[in-house]
LUMZA-858001 format. One line per field, with one value per atom (N, C-alpha, C): x, y, z; atom name. Coordinates in steps of 0.1 Angstrom, whole numbers. Example, Ala and Ser with C-alpha at 12.3 -4.5 7.8 and 13.67 -1.06 7.14 Angstrom:
BEGIN
u: 132 / 123 / 132 / 128 / 137 / 129;
v: -57 / -45 / -33 / -22 / -11 / 0;
w: 78 / 78 / 78 / 71 / 71 / 79;
site: N / CA / C / N / CA / C;
END
This chain:
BEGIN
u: 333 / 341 / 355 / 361 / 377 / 387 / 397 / 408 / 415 / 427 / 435 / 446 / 451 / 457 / 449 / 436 / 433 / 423 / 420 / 418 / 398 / 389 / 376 / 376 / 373 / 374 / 364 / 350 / 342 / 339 / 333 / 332 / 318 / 324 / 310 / 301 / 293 / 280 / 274 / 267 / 251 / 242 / 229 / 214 / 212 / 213 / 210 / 198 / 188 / 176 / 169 / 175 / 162 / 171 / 168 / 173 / 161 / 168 / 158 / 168 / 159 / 160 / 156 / 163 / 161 / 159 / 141 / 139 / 139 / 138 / 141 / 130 / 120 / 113 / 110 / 112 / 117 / 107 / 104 / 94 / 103 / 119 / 130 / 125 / 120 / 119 / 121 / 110 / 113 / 112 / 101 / 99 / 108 / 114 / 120 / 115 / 110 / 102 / 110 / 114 / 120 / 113 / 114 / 104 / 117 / 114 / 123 / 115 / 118 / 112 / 117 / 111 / 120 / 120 / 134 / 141 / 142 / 144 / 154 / 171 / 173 / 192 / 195 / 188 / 193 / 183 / 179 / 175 / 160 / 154 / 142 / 130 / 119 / 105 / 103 / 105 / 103 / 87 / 75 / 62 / 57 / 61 / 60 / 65 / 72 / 76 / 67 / 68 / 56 / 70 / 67 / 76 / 72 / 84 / 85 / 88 / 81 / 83 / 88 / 97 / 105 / 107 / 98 / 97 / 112 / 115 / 127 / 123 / 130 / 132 / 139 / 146 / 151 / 144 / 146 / 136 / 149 / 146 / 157 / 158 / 162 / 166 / 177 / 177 / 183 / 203 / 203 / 214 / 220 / 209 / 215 / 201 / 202 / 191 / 190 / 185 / 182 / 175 / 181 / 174 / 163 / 155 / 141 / 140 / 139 / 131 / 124 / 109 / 103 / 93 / 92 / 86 / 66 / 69 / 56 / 45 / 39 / 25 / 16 / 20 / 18 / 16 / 3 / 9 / 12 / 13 / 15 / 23 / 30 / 34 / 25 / 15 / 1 / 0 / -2 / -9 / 6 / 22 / 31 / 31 / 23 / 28 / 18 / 4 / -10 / -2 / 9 / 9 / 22 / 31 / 41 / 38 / 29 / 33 / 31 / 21 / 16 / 30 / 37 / 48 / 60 / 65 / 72 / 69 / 54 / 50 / 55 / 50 / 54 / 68 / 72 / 93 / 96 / 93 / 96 / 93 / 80 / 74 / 85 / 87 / 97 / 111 / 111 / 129 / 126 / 117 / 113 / 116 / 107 / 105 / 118 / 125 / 139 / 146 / 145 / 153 / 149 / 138 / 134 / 138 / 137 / 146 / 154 / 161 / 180 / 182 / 173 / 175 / 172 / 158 / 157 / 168 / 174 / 184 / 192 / 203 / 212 / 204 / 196 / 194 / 191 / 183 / 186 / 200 / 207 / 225 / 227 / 234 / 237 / 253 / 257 / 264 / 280 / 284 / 292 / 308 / 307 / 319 / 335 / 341 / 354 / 356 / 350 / 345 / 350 / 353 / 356 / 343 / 328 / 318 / 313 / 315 / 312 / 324 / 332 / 342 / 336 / 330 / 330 / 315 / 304 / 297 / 302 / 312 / 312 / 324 / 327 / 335 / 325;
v: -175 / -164 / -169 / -159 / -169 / -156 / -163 / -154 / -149 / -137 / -137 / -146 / -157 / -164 / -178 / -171 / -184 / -194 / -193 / -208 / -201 / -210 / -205 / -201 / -191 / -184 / -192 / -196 / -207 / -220 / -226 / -237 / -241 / -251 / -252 / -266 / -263 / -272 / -277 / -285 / -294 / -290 / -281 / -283 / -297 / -306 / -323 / -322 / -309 / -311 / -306 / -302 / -293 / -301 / -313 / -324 / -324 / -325 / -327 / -337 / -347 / -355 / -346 / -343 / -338 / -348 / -344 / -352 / -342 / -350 / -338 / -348 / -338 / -340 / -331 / -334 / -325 / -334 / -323 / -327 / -322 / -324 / -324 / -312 / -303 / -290 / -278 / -274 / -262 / -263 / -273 / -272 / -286 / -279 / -287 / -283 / -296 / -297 / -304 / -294 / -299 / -303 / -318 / -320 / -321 / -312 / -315 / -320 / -335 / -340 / -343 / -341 / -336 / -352 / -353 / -363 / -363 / -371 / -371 / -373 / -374 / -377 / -391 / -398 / -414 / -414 / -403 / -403 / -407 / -411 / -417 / -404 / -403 / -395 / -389 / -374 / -370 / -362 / -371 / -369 / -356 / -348 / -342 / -324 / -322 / -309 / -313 / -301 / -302 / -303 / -314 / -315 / -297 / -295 / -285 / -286 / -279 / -279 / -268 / -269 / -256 / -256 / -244 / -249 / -241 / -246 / -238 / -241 / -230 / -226 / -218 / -211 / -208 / -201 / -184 / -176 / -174 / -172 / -168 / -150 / -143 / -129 / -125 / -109 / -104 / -107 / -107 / -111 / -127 / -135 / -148 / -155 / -168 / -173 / -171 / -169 / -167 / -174 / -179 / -191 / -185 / -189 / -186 / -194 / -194 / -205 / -195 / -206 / -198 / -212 / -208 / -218 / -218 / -232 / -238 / -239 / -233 / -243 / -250 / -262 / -274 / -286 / -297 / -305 / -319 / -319 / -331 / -327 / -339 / -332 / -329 / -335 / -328 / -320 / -313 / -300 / -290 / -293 / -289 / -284 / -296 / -296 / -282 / -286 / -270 / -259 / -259 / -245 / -240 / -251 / -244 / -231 / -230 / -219 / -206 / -205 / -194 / -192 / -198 / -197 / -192 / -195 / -187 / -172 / -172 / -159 / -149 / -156 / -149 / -144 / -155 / -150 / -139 / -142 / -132 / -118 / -117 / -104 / -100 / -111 / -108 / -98 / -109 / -103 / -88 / -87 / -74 / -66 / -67 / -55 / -50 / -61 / -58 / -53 / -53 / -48 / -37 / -31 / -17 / -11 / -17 / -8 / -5 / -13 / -12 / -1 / 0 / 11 / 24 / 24 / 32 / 42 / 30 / 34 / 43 / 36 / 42 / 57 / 57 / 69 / 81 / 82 / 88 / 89 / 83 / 89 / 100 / 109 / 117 / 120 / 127 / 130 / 140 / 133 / 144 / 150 / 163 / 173 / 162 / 160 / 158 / 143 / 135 / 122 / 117 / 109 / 102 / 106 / 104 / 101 / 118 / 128 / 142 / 142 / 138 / 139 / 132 / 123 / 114 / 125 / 126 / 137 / 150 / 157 / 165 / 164 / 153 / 148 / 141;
w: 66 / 70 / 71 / 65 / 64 / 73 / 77 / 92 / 81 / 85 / 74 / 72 / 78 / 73 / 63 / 55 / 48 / 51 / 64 / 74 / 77 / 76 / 80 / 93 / 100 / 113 / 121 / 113 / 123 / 120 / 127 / 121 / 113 / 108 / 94 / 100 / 102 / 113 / 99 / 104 / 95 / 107 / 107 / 110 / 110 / 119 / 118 / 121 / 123 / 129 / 119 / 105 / 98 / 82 / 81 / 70 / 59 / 43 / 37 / 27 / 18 / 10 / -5 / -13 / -27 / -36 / -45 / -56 / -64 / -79 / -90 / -104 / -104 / -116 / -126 / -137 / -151 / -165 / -171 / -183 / -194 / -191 / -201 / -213 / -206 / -214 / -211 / -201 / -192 / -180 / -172 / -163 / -149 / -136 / -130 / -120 / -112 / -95 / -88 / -76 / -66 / -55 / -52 / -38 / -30 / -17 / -6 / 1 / 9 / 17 / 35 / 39 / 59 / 59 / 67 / 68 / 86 / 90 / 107 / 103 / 112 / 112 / 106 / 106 / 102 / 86 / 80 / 67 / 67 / 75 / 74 / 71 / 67 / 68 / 79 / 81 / 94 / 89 / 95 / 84 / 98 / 107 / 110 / 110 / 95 / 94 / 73 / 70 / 52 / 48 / 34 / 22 / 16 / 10 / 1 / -15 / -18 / -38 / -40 / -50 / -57 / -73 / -83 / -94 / -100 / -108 / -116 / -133 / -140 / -153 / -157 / -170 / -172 / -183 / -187 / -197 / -207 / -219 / -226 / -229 / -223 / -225 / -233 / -237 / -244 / -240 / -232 / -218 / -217 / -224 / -226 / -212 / -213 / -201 / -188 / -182 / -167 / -161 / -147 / -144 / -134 / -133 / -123 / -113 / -102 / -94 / -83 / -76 / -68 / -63 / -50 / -37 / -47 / -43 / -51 / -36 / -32 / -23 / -26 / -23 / -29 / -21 / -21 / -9 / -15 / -27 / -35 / -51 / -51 / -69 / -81 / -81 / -91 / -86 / -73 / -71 / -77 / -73 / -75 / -92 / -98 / -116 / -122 / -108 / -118 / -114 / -100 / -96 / -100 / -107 / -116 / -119 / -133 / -142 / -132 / -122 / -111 / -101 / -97 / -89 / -98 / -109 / -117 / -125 / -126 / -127 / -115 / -107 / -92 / -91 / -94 / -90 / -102 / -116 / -123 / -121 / -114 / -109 / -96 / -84 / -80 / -83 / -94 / -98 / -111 / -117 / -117 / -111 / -101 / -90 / -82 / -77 / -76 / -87 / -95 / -109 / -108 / -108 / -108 / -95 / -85 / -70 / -73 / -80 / -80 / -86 / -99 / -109 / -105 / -92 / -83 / -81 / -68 / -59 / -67 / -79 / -89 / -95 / -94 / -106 / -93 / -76 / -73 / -64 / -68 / -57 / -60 / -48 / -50 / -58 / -61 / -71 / -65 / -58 / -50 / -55 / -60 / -65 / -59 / -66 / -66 / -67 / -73 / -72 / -89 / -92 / -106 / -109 / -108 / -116 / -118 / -111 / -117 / -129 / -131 / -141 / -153 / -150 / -163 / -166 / -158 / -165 / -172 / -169 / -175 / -188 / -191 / -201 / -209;
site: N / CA / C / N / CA / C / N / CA / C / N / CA / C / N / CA / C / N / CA / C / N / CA / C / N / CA / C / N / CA / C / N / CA / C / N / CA / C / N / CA / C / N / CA / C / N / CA / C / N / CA / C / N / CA / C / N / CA / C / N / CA / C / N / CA / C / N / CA / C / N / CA / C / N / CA / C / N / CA / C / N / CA / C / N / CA / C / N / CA / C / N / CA / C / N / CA / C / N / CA / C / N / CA / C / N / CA / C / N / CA / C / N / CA / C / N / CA / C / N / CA / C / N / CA / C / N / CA / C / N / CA / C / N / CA / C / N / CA / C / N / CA / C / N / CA / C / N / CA / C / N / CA / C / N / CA / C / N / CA / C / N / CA / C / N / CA / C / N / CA / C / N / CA / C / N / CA / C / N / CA / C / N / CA / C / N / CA / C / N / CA / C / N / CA / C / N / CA / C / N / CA / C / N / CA / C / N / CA / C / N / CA / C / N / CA / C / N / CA / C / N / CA / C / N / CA / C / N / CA / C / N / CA / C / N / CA / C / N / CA / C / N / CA / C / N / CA / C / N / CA / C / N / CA / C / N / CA / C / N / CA / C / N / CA / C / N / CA / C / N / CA / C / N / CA / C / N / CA / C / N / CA / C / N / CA / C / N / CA / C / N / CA / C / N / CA / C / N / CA / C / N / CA / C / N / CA / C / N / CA / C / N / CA / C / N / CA / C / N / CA / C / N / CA / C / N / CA / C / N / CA / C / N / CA / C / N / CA / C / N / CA / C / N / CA / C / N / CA / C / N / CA / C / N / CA / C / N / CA / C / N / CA / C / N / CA / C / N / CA / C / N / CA / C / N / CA / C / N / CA / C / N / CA / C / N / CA / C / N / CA / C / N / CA / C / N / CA / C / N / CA / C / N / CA / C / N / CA / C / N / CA / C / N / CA / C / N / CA / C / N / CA / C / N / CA / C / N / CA / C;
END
């Protein structure tokens, strides 16, 4: 959040209590696994909060590529690598389904007299 003279209005903290270490494993094709692993303040194995996995990809669409990612449940990187393709299925159904809300939303607005967009309808 920035003041109006420019300057950030609050200040910008680090969570020192909710730390993670990023690995990054890739099969230099499509698929990329993020293991976040909980850390404490001095970087060490905090073996009492769950590592997290995050798979990403990228689909090629009409639009040009789109990147995908979606939370893997996983408690190890093999289990991370089978549940790939299932967790990207997932996010794409995600990002669907938002795509269709949106289109929702936009197609019922209401349409209100004296507005630029009744003009452009009737032109």
């Amino acid at each position: 959040m920035f003041n109006a003279s420019g300057n950030l209005s609050e200040k910008i903290t680090v969570d020192s209590d909710n730390l993670y270490r990023e690995e990054s494993y890739t099969d230099l094709k499509m698929a990329t696994i993020k293991r976040l692993v909980p850390v404490d303040r001095d970087g060490n194995d905090d073996p009492g909060r769950e590592t997290i996995y995050i798979g990403q990809t990228q689909l090629l669409t009409q639009a040009g590529l789109l990147p995908v990612q979606g939370e893997i449940a996983a408690a190890s990187l093999p289990d991370a690598i089978a549940k790939f393709p299932e967790a990207i299925d997932q996010a794409v159904e995600r990002m669907v389904e938002e795509a269709r809300e949106i289109q929702r939303q936009q197609a019922s607005q209401i349409v209100v007299p004296g507005t630029d967009d009744i003009k452009k309808i009737i032109t």
